[in-house]
N, C-alpha and C positions, 0 to 999 in steps of 0.2 A: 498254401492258400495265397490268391493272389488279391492285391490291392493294387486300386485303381481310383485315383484322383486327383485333383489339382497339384501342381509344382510346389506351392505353398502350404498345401496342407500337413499337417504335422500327426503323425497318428501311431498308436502304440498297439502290441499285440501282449498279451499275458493269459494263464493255463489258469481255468478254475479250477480241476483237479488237478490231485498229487500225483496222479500216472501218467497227467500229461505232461510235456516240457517242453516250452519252447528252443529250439537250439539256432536260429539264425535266424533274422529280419525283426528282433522284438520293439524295435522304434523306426519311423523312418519320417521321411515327407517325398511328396508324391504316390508315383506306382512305386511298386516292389510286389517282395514276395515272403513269404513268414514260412519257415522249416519248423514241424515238432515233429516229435518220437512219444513211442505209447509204450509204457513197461509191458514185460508179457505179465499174460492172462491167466492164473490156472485157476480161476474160480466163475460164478458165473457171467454172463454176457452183462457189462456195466457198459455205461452212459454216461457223458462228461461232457464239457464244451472248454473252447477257447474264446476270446474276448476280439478279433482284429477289430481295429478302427473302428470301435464302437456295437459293433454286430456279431453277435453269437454265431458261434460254426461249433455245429451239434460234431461229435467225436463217440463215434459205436465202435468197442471191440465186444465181440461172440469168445465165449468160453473157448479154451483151448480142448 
């Protein structure tokens, strides 16, 4: 996921669910860019989100 804003702004990234995980960019200022991983799946197709800089980024894995 990328972000994109002013040099001074200051903004954080965090997983609302547990299968999600953030693994690189979880604070920054300015642009950047936020790395997560999704555990596997072996049950049905679930729905989750991450937090960047204020704004939900919807997160779909399909059943395995």
């Amino acid at each position: 996921v990328n972000v994109s804003t002013g040099s001074t702004c200051a903004w954080t990234a965090k997983s609302n669910d547990s299968w999600i995980t953030v693994t690189a960019g979880a604070s920054g200022s300015g642009n950047g860019a936020v790395r997560f991983s999704v555990a596997a799946n072996s049950g049905k197709k679930r729905e989750g989100s991450l937090t960047v800089a204020g704004q939900t980024v919807a997160v779909v894995q399909d059943s395995k």
